[in-house]
N, C-alpha and C positions, 0 to 999 in steps of 0.2 A: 458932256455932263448934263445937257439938257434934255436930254432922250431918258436920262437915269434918274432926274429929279419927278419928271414928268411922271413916269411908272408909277412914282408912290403918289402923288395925288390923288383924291377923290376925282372920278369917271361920272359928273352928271348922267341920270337918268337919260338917255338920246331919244330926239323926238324920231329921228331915220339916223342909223346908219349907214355909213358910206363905205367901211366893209362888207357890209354885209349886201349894199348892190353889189359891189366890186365880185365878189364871192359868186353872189347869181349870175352875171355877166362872163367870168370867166367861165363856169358851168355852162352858160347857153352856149359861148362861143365852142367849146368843145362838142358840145351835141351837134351842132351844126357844122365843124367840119367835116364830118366823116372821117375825122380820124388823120386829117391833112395829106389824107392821100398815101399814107405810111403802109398801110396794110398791102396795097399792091405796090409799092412803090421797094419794099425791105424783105419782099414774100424770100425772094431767095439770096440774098445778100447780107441780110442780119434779118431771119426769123425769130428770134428772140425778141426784136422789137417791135417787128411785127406781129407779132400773139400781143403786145401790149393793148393794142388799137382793136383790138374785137374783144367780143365776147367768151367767156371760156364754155368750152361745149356742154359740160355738166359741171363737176366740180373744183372749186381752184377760185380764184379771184383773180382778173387782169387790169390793168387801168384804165380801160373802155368799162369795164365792170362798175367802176366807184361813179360816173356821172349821175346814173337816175340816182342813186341813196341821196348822193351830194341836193341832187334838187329837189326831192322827198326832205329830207332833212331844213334843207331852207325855207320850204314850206312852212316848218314847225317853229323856225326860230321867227319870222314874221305873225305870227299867230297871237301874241302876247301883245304885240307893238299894235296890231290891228285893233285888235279886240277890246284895250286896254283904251284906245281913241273914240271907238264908238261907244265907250262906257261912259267917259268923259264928256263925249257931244250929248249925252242922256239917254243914251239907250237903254232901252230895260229888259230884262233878260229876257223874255217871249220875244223882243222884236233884234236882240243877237242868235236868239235861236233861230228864228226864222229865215235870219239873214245865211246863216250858216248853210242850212237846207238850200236853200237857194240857190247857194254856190254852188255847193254840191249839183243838185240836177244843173245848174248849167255846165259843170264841167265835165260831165259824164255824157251830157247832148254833144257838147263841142268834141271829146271825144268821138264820140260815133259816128259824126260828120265828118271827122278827117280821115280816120280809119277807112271808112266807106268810098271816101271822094274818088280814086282812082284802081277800086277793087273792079275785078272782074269776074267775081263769083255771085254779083248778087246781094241785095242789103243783108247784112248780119249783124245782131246785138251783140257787141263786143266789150268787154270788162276789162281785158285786160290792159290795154293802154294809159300808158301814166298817167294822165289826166284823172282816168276812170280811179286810178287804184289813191289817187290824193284825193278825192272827191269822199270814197269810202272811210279814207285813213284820217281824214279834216273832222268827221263828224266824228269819228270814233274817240278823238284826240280834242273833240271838242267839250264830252262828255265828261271823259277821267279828268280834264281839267276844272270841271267844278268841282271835284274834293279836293281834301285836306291833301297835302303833301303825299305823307307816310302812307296814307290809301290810294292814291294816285302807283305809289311803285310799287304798289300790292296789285291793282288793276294792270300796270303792265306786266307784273310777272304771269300773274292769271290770265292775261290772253294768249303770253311764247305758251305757256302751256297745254291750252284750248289747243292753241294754232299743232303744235307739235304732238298734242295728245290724237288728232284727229288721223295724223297719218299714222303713228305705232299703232292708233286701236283698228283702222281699217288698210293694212298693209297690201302691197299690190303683190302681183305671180315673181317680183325678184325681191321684196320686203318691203320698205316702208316707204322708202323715196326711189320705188323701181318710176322710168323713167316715163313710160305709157299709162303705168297702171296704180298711181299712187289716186289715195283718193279726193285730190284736187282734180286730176285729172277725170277720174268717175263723175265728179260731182258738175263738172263742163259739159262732158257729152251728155248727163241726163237733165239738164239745165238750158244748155244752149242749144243740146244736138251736135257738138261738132267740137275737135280740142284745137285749140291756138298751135301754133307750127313752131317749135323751138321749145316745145314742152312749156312753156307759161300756164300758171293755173291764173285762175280768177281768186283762190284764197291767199294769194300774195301778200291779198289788202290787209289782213291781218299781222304782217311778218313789218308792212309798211308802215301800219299805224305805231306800231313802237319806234321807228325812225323818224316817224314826224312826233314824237313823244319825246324822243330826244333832244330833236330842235327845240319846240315848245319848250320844252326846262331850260336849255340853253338862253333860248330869248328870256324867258326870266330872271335869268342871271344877271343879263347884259341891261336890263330894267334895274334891277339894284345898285343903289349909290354904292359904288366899291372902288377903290381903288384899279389902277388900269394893271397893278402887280397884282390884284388880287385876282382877279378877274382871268388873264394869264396864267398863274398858276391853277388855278381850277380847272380850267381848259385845257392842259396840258398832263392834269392828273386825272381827270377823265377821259383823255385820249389813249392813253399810257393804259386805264384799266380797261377800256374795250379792245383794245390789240390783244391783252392778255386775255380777257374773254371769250374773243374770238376764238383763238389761236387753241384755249382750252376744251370749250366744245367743240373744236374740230373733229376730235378722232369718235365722237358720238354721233355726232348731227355735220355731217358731208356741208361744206363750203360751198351751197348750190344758190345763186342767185335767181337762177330760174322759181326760186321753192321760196324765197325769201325768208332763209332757214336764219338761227340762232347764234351759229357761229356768224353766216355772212352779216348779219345784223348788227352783231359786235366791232367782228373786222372792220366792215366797210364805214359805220360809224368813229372808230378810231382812226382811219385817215381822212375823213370828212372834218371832222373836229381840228385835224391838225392841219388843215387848210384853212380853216375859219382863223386858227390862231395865228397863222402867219400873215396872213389878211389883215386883222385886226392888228397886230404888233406893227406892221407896217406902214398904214393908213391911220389908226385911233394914235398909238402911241407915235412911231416917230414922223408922222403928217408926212409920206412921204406919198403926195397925191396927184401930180404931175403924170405919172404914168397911167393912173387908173381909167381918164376920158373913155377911150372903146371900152371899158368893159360897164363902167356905168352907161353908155349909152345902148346895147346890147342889155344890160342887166334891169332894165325899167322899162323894156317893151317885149316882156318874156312871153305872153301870150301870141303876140302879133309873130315874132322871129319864130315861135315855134310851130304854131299853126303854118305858117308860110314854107317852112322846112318840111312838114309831114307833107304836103299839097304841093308846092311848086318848084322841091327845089331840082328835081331831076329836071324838070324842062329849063330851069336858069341855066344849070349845067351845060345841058346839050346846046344852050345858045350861044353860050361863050367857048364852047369846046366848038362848035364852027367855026368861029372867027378867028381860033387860035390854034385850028387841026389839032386840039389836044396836046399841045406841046409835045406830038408827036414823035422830034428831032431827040427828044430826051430820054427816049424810051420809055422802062416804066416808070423811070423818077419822072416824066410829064408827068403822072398823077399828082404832084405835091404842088406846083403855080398853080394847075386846074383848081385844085382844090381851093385855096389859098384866093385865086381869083374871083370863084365863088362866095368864098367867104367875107369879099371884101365887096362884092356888090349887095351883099344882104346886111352888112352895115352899113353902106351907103343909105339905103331903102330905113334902117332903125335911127339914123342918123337925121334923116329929111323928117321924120315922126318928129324925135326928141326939138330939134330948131321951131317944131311949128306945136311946141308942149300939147302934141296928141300920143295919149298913151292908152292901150288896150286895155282891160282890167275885167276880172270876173269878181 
């Protein structure tokens, strides 16, 4: 009865969330498993759940798919809470813009530093790495949030537009989303000189800034005195309309995450959303916060874990896969301890941060 009364109370305005570390934290922990070792570990045994753990090759959505939206998206819903503190500390808008830009160039420097760190082709200017494409997506999403509402979700419609008018009006030699020759991809090699491997364009940022657009409204919401029922139901009927979104521009606009198309936009925002509400239902409403510790402690040093995972996690790897032959004895289920053991010395490392409250931040 206390879990039920609680729901309908007024939800003070929160100065931080603690679903919504929670939320980040699970996110990083997944990025930085690799997947717990599942993908070679179920290759032949249950391939169905091993297609979960990667990427899908072109079109489709798999649950290794939803990670970057998920932390694209919490990007957005952070954005109000931040923003809204440096207004309060007196900021003035020339000196949040600038802060903004700031951001930006540093996360698109740190970007290219990590992409870079262990290449062996030579420095390359690179766009497409998450950092780069939240950098793009921060400012763009920092912009539509100085208007009004109602023109705010006229500037997002107007950019799927742009973003989707750009491939139908310049179509590649197999049509609009051909896989080499769309014009994201055109616009890389006469740009960069050279396309990303895995078909990634650099106009991604466009398909991203509506996901960090989504969070940003989201964080808004979770700013409004609301009830913790009300608040839930909203989140669960905007969950509920981008599955069906998705799901409807599908048979138009292909379910490519590489393309960070319109339908994937929808979809992947409609199970992102319904992570956040279980999150929250769990943690705001019934305080059930005992188990969250590892993913708050992973969830408030997101820079640091991640930076360290682009950079060093293969060599962590290889150190403890000496010392433990790989678990060898297991065949290819040893992948899943490695994995697992890895994962648990890289929260040791977020863990020895958090105890001496040193946190990373851009």
């Amino acid at each position: 009865m206390k879990a039920a009364s609680d729901r309908s109370k007024p939800a003070a305005a929160p100065g931080r969330l603690v679903s919504l570390d929670v939320f980040r934290g699970l996110t990083m922990l997944l990025l930085i498993s690799h997947g717990f070792g599942f993908h070679t570990a179920f290759q032949q045994s249950a391939p169905w759940l091993a297609y979960q753990f990667e990427h899908a090759a072109w079109v489709g959505c798999t649950f290794w798919d939803l990670i970057q939206p998920a932390f694209t998206f919490i990007v957005g819903v952070a954005m109000p809470f931040s923003l809204s503190r440096r207004i309060a500390e007196g900021g003035q808008s020339a000196a949040v813009w600038k802060h903004v830009l700031w951001r930006a160039f540093l996360l698109i420097a740190l970007a290219n530093v990590l992409s870079n760190w262990n290449s062996s082709k030579g420095l390359q200017l690179q766009l497409i790495n998450v950092l780069c494409q939240i950098a793009f997506s921060y400012v763009i999403c920092y912009l539509i949030l100085q208007l009004k509402f109602p023109m705010q979700v006229v500037a997002a419609i107007g950019l799927m537009v742009f973003h989707h008018g750009l491939f139908f009006a310049f179509p590649g030699p197999q049509g609009a989303f051909d896989q080499s020759g769309n014009i994201g991809a055109v616009i890389d090699r006469a740009v960069l000189g050279y396309n990303y491997p895995g078909f990634y364009t650099t106009i991604n940022f466009l398909g991203n800034a509506v996901t960090v657009l989504f969070g940003a409204w989201t964080g808004l919401l979770l700013l409004e005195e609301r009830s913790h029922a009300s608040r839930l139901r909203i989140l669960a009927a905007c969950s509920a309309a981008a599955f069906a979104l998705g799901l409807a521009l599908a048979p138009f606009l292909p379910m490519v995450k590489r393309l960070w198309l319109g339908s994937f936009t929808f979809f992947s925002a409609g199970w992102v959303l319904l992570g956040l509400l279980v999150c929250y239902w769990m943690i705001e409403v019934q305080g059930w916060r005992r188990w969250t510790f590892p993913a708050v402690v992973i969830g408030t040093n997101c820079i640091f874990i991640y930076s360290f995972a682009q950079v060093l996690r293969g060599w962590l790897a290889r150190g403890i896969g000496n010392f433990t032959h790989n678990f060898d004895f297991l065949g290819v289920y040893g992948a899943i301890p490695l994995n697992l053991a890895v994962m648990a010395a890289m929260w040791g490392m977020c863990y020895w941060l958090y105890r001496h409250r040193i946190f990373f931040k851009i």
